[in-house]
Z-matrix of the N, CA and C atoms (Angstrom, degrees):
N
C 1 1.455
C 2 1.524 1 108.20
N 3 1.116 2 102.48 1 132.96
C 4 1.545 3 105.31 2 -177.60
C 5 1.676 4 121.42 3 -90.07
N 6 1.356 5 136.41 4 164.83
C 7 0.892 6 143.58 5 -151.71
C 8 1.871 7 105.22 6 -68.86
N 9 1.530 8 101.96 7 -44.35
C 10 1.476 9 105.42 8 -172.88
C 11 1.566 10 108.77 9 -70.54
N 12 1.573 11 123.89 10 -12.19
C 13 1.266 12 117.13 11 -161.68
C 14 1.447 13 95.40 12 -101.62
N 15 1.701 14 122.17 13 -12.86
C 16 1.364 15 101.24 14 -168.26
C 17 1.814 16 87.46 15 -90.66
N 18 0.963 17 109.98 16 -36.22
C 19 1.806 18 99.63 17 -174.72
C 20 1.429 19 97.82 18 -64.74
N 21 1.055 20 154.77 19 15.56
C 22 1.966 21 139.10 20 154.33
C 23 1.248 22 107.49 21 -67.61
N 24 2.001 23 118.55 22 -33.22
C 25 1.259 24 94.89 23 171.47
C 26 1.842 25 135.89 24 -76.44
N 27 1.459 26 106.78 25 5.32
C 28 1.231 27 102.16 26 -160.74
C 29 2.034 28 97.83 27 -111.79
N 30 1.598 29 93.09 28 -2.39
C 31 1.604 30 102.82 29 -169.76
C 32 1.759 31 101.25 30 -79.49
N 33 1.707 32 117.16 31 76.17
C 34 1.758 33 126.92 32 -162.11
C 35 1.981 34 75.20 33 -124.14
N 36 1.075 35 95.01 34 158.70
C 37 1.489 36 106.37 35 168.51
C 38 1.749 37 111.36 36 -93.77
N 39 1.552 38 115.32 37 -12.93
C 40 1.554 39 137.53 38 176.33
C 41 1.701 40 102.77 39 -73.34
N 42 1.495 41 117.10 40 -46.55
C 43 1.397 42 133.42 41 173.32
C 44 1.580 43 104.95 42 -64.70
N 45 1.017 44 149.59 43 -75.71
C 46 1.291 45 156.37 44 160.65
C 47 1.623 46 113.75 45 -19.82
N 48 1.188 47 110.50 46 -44.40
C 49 1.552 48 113.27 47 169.95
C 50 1.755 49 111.96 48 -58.37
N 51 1.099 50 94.52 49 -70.70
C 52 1.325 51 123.96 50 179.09
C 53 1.815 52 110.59 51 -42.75
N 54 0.545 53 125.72 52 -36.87
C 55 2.046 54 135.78 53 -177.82
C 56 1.981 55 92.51 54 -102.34
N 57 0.948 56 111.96 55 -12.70
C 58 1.907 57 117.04 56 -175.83
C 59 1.745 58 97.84 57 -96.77
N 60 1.429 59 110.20 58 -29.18
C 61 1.060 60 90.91 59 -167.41
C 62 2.044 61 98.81 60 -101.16
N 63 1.453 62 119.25 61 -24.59
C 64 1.341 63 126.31 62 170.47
C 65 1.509 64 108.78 63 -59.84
N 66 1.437 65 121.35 64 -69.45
C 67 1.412 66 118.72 65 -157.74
C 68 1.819 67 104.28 66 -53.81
N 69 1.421 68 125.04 67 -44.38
C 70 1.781 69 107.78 68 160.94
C 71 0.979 70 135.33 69 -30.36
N 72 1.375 71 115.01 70 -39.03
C 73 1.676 72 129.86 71 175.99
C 74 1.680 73 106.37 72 -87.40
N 75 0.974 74 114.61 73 -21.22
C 76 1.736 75 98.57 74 170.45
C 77 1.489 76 97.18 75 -97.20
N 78 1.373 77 155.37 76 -31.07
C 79 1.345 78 166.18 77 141.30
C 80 1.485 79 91.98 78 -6.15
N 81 1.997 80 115.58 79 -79.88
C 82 1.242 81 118.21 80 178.39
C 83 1.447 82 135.33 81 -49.50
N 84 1.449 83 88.93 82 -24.58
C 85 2.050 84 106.51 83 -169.67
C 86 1.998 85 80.10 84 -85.35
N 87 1.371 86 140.62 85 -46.52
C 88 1.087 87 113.72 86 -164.69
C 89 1.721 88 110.45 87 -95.71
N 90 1.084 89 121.14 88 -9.27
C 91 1.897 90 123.98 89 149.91
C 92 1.359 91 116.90 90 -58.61
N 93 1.706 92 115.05 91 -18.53
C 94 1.530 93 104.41 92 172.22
C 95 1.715 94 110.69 93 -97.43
N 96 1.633 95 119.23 94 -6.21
C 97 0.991 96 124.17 95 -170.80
C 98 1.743 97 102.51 96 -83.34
N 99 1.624 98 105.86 97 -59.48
C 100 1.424 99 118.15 98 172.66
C 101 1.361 100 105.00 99 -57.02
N 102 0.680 101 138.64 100 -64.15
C 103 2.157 102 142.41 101 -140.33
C 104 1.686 103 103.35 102 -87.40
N 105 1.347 104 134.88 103 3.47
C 106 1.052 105 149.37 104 -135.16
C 107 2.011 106 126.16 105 -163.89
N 108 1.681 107 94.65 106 -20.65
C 109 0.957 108 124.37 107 172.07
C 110 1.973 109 110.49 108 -49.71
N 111 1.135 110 96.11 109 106.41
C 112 2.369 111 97.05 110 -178.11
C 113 1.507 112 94.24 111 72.97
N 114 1.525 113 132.47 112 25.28
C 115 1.207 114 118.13 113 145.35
C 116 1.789 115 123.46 114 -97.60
N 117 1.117 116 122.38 115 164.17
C 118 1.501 117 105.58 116 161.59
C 119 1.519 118 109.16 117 -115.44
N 120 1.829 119 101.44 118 105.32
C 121 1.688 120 113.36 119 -169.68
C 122 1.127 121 83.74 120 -148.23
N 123 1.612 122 98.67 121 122.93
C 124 2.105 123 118.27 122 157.84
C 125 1.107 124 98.41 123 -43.96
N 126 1.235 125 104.93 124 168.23
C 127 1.682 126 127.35 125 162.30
C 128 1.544 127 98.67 126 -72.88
N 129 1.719 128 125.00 127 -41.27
C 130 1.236 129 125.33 128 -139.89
C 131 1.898 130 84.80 129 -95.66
N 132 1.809 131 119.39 130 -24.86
C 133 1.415 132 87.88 131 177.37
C 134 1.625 133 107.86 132 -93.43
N 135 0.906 134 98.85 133 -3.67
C 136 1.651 135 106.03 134 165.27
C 137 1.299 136 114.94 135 -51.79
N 138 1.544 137 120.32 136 -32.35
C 139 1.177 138 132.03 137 -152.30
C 140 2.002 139 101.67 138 -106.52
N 141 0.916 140 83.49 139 -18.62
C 142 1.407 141 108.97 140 -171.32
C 143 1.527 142 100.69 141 -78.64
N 144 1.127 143 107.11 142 -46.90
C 145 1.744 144 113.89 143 -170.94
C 146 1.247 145 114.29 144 -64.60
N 147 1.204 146 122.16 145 -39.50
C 148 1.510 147 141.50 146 134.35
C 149 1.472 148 123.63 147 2.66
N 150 1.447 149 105.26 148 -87.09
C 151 1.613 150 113.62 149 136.93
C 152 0.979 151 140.58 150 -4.62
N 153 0.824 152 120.91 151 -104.88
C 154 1.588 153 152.38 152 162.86
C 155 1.408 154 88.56 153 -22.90
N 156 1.876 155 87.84 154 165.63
C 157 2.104 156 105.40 155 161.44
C 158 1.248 157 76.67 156 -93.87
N 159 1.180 158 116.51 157 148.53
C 160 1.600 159 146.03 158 -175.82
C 161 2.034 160 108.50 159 -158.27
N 162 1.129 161 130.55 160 145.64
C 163 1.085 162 117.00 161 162.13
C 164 1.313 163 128.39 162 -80.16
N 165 1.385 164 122.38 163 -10.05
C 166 1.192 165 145.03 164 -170.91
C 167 1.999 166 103.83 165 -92.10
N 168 1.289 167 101.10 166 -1.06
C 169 1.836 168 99.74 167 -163.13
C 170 1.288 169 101.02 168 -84.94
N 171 1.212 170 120.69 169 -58.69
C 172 2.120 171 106.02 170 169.35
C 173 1.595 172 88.76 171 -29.22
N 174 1.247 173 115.95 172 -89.44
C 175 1.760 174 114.80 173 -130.46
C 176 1.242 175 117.12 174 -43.76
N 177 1.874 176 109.83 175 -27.80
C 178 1.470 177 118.93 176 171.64
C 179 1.770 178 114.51 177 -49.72
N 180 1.153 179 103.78 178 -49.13
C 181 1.268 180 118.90 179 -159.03
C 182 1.529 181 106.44 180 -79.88
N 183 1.132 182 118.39 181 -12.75
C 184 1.667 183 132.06 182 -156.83
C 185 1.672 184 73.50 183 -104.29
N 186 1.497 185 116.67 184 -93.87
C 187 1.339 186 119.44 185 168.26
C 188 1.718 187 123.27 186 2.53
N 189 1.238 188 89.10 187 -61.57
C 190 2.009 189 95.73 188 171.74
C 191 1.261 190 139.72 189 -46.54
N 192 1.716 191 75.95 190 -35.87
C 193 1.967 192 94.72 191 -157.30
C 194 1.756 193 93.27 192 -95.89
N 195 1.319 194 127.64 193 -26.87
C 196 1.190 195 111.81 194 174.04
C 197 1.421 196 130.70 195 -57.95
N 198 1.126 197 136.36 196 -18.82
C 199 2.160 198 133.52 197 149.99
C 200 1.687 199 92.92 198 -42.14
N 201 1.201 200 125.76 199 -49.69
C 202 1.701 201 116.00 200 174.45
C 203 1.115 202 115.90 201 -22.79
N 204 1.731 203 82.40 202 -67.71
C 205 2.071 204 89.02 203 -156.00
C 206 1.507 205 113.37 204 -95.16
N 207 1.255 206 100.27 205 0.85
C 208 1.370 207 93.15 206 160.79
C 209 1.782 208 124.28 207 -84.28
N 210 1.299 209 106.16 208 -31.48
C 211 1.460 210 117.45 209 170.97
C 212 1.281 211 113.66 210 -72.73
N 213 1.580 212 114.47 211 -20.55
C 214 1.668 213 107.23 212 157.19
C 215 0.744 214 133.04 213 -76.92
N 216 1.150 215 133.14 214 -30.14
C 217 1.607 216 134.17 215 159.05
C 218 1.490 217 121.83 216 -44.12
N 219 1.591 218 125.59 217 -30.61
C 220 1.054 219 122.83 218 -171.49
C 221 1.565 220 94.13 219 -92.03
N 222 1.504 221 120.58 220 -73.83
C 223 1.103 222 123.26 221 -179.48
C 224 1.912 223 144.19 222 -35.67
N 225 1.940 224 105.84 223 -17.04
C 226 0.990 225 123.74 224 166.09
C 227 1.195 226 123.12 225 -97.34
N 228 2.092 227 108.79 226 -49.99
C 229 1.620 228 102.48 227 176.36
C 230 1.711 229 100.13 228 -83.23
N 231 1.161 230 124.67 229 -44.33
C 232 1.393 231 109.75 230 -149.46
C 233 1.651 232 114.04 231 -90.01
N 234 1.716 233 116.71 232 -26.67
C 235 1.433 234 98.61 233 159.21
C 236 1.594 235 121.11 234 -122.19
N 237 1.190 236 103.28 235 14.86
C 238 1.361 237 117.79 236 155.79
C 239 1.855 238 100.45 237 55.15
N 240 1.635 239 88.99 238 58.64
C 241 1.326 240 109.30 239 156.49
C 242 1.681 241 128.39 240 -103.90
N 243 1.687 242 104.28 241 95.16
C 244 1.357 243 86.91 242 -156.28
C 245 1.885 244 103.65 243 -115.06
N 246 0.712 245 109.26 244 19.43
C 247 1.580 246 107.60 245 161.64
C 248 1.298 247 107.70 246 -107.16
N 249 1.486 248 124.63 247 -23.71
C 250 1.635 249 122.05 248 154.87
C 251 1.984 250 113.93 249 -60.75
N 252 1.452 251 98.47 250 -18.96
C 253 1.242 252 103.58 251 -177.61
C 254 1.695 253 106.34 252 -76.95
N 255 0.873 254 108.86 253 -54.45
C 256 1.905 255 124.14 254 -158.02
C 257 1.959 256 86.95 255 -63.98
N 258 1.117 257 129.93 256 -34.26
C 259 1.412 258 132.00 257 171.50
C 260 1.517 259 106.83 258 -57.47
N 261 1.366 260 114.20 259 -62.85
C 262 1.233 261 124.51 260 -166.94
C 263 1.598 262 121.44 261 -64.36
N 264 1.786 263 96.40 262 -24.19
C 265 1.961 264 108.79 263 -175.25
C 266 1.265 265 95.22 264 -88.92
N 267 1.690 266 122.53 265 -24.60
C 268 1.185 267 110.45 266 -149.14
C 269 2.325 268 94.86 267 -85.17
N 270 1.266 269 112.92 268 -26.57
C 271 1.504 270 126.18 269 -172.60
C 272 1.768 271 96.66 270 -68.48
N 273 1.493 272 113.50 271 -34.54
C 274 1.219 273 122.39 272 -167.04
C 275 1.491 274 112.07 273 -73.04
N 276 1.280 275 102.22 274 -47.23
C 277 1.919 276 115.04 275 -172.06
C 278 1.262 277 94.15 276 -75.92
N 279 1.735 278 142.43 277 -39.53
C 280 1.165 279 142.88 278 -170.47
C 281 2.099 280 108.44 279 -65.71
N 282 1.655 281 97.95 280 -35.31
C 283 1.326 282 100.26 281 150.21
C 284 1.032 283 140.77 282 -43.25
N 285 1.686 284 84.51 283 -87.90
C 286 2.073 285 91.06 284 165.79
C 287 1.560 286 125.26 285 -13.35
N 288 1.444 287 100.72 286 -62.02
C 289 1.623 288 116.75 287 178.81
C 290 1.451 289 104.39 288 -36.82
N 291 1.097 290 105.96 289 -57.05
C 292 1.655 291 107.65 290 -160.92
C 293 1.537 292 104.50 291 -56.77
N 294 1.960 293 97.13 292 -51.54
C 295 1.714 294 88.44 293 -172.67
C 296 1.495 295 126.36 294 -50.93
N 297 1.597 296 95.45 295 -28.00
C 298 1.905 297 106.71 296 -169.54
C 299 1.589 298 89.66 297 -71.87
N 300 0.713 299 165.48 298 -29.65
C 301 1.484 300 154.26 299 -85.82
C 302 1.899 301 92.24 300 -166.52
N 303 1.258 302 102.92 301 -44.62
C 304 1.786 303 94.59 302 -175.53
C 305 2.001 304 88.96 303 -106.49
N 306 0.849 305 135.11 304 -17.56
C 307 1.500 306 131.01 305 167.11
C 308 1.915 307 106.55 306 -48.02
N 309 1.270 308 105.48 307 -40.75
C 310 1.658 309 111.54 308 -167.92
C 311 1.132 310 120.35 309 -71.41
């Protein structure tokens, strides 16, 4: 079985949500690993900063969302999974919103 036939089963628009809404949270879990590195910062005020107006709160959120767009790139141009896609843009733009929306 070849590579393109085993990914048809995972090309669900339910699957796409689901990995759209995880990869942010490992995005965030690894922006607190990098950005934080020889500091002494909780996870929880890390989490906090988030919150808050902080100047640091875009980059978190920018930081997050990139496992997105990097998994879109493969999943739209290169195996041309696109109802896994419309899941995955749709967790992303619902992001965005937030950042435009708590940025103001």
């Amino acid at each position: 079985m070849n590579f393109e036939k085993k990914l048809k089963k995972y090309n669900k628009t339910s699957t796409g949500l689901l990995v759209g809404i995880i990869l942010p949270i490992v995005g965030f879990c690894l922006s607190y690993i990098i950005k934080t590195r020889g500091l002494d910062i909780s996870f929880s005020s890390y989490f906090q900063t988030l919150l808050r107006k902080s100047p640091d709160k875009m980059d978190i959120i920018v930081f997050s969302m990139i496992p997105n767009m990097f998994l879109f790139y493969f999943v739209n141009f290169r195996w041309s999974m696109y109802e896994f896609t419309k899941g995955l843009v749709a967790v992303t733009l619902v992001l965005c919103i937030i950042a435009v929306i708590s940025g103001l």
